[in-house]
C-alpha positions as a Python dict, from the first residue, in 0.01 Angstrom:
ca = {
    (1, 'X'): (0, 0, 0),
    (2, 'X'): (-345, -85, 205),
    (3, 'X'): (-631, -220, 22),
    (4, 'X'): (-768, 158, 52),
    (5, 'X'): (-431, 323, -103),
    (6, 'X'): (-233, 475, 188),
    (7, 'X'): (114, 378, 168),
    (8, 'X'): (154, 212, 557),
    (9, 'X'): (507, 287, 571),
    (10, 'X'): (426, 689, 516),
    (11, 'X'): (450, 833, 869),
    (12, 'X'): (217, 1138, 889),
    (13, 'X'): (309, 1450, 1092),
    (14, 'X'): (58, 1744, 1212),
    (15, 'X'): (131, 2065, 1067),
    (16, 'X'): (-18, 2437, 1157),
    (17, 'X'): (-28, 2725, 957),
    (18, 'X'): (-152, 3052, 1177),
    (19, 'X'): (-107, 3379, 1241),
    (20, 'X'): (-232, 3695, 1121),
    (21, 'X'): (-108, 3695, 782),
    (22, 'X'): (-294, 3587, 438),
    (23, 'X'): (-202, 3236, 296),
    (24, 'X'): (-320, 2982, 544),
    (25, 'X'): (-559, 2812, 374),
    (26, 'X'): (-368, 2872, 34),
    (27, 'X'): (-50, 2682, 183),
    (28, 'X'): (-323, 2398, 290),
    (29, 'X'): (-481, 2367, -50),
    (30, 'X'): (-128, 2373, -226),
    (31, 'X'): (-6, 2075, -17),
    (32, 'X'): (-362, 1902, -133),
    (33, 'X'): (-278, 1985, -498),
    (34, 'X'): (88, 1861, -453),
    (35, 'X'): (-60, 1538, -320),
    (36, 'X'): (-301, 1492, -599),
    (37, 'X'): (-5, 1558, -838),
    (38, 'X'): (124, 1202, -703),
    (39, 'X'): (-217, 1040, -682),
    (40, 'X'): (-292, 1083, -284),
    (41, 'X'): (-655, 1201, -168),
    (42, 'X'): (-667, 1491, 61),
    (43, 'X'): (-996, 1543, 272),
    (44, 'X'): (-1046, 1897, 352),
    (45, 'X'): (-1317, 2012, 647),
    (46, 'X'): (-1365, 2386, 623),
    (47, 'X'): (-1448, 2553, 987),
    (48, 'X'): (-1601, 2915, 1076),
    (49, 'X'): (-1647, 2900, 645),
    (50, 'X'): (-1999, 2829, 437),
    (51, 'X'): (-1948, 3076, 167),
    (52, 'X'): (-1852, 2958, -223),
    (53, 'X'): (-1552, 3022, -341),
    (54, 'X'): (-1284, 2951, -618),
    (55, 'X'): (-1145, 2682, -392),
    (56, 'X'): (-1452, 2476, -372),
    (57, 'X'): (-1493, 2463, -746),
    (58, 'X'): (-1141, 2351, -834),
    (59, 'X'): (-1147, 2053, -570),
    (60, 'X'): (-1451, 1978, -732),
    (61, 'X'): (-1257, 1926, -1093),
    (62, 'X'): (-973, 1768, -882),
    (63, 'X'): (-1230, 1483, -676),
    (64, 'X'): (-1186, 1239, -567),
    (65, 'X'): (-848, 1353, -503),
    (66, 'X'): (-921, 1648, -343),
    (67, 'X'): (-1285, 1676, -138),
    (68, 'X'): (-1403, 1989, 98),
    (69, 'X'): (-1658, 1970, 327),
    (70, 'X'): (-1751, 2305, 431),
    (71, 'X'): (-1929, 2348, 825),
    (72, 'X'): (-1963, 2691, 907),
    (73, 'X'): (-2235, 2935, 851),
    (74, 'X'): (-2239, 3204, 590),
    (75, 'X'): (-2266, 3449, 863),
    (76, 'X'): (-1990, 3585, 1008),
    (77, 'X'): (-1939, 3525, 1403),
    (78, 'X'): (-1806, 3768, 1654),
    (79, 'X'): (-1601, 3671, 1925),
    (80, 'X'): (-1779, 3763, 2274),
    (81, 'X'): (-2143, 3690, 2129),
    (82, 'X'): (-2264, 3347, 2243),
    (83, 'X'): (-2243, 3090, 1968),
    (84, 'X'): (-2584, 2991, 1844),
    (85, 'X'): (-2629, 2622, 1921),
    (86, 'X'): (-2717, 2507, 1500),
    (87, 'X'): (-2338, 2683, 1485),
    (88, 'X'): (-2209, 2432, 1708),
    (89, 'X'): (-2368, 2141, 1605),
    (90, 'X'): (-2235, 2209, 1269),
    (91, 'X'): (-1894, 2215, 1415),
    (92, 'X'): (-1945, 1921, 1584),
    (93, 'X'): (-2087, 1765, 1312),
    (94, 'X'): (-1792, 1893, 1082),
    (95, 'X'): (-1527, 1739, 1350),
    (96, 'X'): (-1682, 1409, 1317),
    (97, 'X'): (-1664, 1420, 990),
    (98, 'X'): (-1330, 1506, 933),
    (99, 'X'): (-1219, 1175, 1188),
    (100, 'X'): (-1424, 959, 971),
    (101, 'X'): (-1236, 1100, 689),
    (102, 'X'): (-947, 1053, 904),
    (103, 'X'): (-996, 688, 1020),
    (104, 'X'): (-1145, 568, 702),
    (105, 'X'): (-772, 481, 550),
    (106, 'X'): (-899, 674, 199),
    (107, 'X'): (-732, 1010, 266),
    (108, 'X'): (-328, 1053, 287),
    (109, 'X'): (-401, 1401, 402),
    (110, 'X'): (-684, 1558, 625),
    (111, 'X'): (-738, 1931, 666),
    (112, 'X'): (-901, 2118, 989),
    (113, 'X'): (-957, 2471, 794),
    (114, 'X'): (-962, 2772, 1043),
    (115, 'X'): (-993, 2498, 1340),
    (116, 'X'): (-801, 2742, 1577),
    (117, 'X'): (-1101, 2997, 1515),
    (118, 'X'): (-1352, 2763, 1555),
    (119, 'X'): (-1188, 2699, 1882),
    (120, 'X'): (-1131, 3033, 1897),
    (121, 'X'): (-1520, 3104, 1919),
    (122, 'X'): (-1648, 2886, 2118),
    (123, 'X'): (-1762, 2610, 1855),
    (124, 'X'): (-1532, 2342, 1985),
    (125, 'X'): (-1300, 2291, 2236),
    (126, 'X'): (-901, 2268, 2262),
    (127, 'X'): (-956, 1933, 2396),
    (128, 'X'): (-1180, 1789, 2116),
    (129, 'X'): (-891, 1865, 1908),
    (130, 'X'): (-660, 1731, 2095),
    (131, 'X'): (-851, 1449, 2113),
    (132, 'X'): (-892, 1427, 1737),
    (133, 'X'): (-469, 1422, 1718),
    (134, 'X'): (-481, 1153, 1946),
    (135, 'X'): (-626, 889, 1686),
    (136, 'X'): (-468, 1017, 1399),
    (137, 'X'): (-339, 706, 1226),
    (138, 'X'): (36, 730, 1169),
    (139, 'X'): (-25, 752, 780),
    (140, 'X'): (-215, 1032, 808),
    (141, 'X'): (-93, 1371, 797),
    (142, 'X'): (-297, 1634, 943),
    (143, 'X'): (-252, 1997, 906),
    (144, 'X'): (-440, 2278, 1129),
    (145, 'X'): (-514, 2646, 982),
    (146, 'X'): (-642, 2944, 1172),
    (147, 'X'): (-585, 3259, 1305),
    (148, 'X'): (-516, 3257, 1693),
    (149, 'X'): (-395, 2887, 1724),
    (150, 'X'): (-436, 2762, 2047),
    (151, 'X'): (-58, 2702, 2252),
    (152, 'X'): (-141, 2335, 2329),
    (153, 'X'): (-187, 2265, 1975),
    (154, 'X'): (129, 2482, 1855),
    (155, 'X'): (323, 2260, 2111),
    (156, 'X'): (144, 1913, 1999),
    (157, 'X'): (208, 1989, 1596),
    (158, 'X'): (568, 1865, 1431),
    (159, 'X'): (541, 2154, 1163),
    (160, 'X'): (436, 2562, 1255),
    (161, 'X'): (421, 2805, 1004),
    (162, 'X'): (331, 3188, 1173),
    (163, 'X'): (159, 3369, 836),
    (164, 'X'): (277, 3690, 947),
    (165, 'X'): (142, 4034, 812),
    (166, 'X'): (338, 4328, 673),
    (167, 'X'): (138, 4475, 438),
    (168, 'X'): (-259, 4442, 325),
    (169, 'X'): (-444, 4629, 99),
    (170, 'X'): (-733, 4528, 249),
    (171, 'X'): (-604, 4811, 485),
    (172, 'X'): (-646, 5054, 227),
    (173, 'X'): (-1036, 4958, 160),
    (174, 'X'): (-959, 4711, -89),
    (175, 'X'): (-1241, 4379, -50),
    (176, 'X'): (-1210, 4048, -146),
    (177, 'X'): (-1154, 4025, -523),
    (178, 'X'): (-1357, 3762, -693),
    (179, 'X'): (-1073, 3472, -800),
    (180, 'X'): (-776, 3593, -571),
    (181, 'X'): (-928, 3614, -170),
    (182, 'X'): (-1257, 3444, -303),
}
């Protein structure tokens, strides 16, 4: 072990979880609470997300173990409208957050939530993310959510789950139910 607590011979991989389907973020937050379960910290930065939800509370009964940052606006963007400059400096601020998390040797695991849409929209660029990758420390694992995952970081991760849809209710009218999408 380090003097900060990650194990130096743990080689970290980058993992994505995209596609259209629910369960990104909940396959994210269950790797975080399978990592507490054995005493690692998880860091998780939240993109394109400022609303409160279930998630945010439990981490905060789980912290240190589990922390989540969250960097987007409560708002919801739209892809073709300009992005309002506070929405990328919050991105930007976000993404430096998350490599300080990264780089700080205190986290095992760091999560980019809904990165791809954040690149997706304009907030941040492929290449900031690829540059991020590029000084992951090799006991870090680092796992990438979002819908509409850009190709270069589908070819630079070591683990790709596609969520893939079937069936929604939210098709049928049905919103977000308070405890189960929120």
């Amino acid at each position: 072990m380090t003097k900060r607590g990650v194990a130096s011979k743990f080689l970290g991989r980058v993992q994505v979880y995209t596609g259209n389907g629910k369960g990104k973020t909940t396959a994210a937050l269950g790797l975080a609470f399978r990592a507490a379960g054995r005493g690692f910290r998880t860091y998780i930065g939240q993109f394109c997300k400022g609303l409160k939800t279930g998630e945010l509370e439990a981490a905060r009964r789980l912290a240190p173990l589990i922390v989540i940052e969250q960097f987007g606006s409560p708002l919801f963007l739209r892809r073709g409208n300009k992005p309002a400059a506070k929405d990328i400096d919050r991105a930007r601020r976000g993404l430096a957050r998350c490599r300080k998390a990264m780089q700080s040797g205190d986290f095992r695991i760091v999560v980019l939530d809904e990165i791809a849409l954040a690149v997706y929209f304009g907030l941040l660029t492929e290449d900031e993310i690829r540059d991020f990758l590029e000084e992951r420390p090799a006991a870090v694992e680092i796992i990438l959510t979002g819908r509409k995952m850009p190709p270069s970081l589908l070819r630079r991760a070591d683990l790709v789950t596609d969520m893939r849809e079937r069936k929604h209710y939210f098709a049928q009218g049905v919103r977000a139910r308070h405890g189960i999408e929120d």
